[in-house]
Backbone as numpy.savetxt, mean C-alpha at the origin, in Angstrom:
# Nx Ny Nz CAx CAy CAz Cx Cy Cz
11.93 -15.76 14.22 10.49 -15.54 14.15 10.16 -14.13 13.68
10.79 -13.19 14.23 10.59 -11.95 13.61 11.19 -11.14 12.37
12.07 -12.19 11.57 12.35 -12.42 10.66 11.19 -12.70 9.82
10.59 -13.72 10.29 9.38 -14.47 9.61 8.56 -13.39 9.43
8.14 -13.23 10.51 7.20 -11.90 11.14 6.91 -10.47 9.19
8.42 -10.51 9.46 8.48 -8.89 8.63 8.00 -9.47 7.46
8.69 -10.39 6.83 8.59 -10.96 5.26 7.08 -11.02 5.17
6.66 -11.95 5.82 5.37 -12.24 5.83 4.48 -10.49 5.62
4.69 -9.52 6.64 3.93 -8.30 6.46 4.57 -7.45 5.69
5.68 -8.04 4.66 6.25 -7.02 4.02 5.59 -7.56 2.58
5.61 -8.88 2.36 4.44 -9.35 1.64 3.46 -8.78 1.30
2.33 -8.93 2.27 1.23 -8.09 2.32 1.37 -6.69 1.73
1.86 -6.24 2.43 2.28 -4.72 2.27 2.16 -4.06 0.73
3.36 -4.86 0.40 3.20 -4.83 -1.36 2.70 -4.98 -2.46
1.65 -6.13 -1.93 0.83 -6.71 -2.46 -0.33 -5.52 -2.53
-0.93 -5.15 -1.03 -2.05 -3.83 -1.19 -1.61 -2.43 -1.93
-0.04 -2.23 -1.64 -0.09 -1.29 -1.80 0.26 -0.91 -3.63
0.52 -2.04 -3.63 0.92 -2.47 -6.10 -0.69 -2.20 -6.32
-1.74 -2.95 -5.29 -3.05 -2.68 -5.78 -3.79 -1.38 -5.77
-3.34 -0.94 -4.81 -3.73 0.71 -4.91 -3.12 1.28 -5.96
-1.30 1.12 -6.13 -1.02 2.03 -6.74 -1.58 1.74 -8.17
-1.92 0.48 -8.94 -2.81 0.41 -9.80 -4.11 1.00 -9.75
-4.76 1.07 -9.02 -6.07 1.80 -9.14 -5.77 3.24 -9.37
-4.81 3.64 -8.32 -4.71 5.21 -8.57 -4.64 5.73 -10.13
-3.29 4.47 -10.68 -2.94 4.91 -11.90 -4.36 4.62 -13.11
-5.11 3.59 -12.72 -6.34 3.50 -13.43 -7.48 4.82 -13.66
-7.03 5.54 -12.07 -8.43 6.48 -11.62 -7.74 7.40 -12.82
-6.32 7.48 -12.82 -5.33 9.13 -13.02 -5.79 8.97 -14.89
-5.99 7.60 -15.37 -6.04 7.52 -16.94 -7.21 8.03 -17.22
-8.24 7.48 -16.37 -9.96 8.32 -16.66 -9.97 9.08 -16.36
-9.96 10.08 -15.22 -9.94 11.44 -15.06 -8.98 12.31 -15.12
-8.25 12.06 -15.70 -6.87 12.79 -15.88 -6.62 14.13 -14.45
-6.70 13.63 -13.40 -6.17 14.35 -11.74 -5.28 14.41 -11.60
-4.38 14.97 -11.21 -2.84 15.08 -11.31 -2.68 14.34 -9.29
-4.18 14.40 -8.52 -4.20 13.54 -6.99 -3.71 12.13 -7.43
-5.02 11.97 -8.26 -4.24 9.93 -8.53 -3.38 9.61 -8.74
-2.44 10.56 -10.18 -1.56 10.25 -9.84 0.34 10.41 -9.04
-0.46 11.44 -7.85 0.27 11.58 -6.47 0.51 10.50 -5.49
-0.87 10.09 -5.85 -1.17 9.29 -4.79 -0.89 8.15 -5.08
-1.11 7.54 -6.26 -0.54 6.50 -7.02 0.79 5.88 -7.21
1.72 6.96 -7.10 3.20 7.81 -6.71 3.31 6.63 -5.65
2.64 7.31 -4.61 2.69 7.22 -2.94 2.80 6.07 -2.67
1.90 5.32 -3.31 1.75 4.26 -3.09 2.86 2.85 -3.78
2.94 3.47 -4.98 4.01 2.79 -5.87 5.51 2.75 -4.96
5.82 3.80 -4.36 7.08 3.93 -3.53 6.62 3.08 -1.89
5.98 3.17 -1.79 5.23 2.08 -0.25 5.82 0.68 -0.86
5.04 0.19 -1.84 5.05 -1.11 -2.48 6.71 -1.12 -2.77
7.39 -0.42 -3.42 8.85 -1.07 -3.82 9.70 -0.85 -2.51
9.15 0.04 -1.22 10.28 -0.11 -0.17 10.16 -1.63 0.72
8.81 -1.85 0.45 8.37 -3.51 1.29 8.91 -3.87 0.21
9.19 -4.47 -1.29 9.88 -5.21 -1.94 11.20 -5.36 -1.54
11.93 -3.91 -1.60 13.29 -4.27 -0.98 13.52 -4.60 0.33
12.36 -4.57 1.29 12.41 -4.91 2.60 12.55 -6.37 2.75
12.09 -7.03 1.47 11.98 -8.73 1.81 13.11 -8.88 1.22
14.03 -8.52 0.15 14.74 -8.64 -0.64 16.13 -8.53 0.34
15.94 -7.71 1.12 17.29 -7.28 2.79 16.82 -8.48 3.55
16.07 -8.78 3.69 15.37 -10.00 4.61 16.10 -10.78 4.17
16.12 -11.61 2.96 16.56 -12.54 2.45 18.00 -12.41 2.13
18.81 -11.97 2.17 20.25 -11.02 2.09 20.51 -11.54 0.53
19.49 -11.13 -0.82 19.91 -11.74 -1.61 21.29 -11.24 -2.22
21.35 -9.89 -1.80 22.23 -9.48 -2.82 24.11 -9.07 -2.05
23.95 -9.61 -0.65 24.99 -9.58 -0.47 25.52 -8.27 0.06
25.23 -7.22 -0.01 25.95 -6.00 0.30 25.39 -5.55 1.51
26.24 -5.32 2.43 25.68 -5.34 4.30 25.39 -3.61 4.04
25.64 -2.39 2.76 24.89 -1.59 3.12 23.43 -1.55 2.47
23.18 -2.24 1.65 22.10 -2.68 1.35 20.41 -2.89 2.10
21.85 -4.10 2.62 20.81 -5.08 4.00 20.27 -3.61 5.12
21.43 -3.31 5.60 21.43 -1.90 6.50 20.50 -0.79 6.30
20.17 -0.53 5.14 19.48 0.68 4.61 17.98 -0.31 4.60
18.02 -1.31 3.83 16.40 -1.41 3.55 15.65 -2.80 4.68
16.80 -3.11 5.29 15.77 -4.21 6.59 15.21 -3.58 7.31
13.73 -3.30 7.35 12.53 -2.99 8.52 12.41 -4.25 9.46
12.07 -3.47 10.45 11.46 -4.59 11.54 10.07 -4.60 11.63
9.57 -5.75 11.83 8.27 -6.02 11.93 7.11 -4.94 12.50
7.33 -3.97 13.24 6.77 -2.82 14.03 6.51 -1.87 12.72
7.73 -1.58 12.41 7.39 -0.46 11.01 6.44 -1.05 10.08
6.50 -1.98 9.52 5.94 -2.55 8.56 4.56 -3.13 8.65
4.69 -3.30 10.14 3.12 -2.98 10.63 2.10 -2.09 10.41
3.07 -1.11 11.21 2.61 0.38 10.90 2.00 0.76 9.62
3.10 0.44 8.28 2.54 0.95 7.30 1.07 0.09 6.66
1.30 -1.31 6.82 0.36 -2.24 6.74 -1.02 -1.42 6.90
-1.21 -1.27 8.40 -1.93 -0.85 9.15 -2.78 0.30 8.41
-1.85 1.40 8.19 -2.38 2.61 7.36 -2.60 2.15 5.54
-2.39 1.26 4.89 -3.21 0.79 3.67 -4.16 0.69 4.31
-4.45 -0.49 5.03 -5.73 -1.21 5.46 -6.50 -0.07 5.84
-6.43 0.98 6.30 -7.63 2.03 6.98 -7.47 2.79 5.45
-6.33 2.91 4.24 -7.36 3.23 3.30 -7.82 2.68 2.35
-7.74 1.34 2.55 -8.86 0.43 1.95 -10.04 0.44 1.98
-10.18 0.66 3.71 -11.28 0.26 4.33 -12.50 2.24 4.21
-11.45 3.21 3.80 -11.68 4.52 3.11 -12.45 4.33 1.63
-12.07 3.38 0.99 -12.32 3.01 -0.35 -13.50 2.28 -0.49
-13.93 1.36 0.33 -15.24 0.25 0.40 -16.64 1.60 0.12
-16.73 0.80 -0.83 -18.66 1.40 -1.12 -19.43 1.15 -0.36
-20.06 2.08 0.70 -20.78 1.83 1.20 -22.20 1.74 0.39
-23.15 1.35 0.93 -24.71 1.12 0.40 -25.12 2.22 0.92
-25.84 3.20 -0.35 -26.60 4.28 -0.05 -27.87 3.50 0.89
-28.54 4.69 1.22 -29.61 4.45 2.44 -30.49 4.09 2.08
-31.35 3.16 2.27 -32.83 2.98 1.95 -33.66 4.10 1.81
-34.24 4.13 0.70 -35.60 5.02 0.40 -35.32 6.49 -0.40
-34.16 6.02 -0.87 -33.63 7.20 -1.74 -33.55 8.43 -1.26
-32.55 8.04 -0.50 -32.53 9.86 0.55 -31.21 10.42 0.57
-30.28 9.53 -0.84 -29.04 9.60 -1.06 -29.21 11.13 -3.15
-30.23 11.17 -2.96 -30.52 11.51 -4.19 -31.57 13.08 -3.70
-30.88 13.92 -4.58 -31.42 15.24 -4.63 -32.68 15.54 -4.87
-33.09 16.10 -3.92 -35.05 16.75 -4.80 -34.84 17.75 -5.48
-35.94 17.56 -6.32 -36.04 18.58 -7.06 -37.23 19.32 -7.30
């Protein structure tokens, strides 16, 4: 089950974090920031350690130091889960305020 457990959130994992690291690399092409693409980085290396995390899961490739080095347990992979999702949830547009009080006088 906790086998199941990891794959399943190592899934996820990769999935948010390929999507970030695309955006970053999207933000880093329009504004040329050398943050996006740090952060983009950051994220790109998140996403390929959950790849090889399912990849040890599944013992495709046979080599027990392999398996050893890149099988997470469900707790870690939580963890990191966990911290995309709060900066996803960093990323959501909020709705400026009613009555235009988001906008400078002049």
């Amino acid at each position: 089950m906790a086998d199941l457990l990891a794959v399943a959130v190592g899934v996820v994992l990769a999935v948010f974090a390929s999507v970030l690291a695309a955006l970053a690399g999207a933000a880093w092409t329009r504004f040329r920031e050398g943050r996006f693409l740090l952060v983009g980085l950051a994220f790109l290396i998140v996403a390929v350690v959950a790849a090889l995390a399912i990849v040890a899961e599944f013992d495709i490739t046979g080599a027990t130091w392999f398996d050893e080095a890149f099988t997470l347990e469900p707790v870690p992979l939580a963890l990191l889960l966990v911290a995309v999702l709060l900066i996803y949830g960093a990323m959501v547009r909020r709705n400026p305020p009613a009555g235009g009080a988001h906008h400078a006088r002049t």
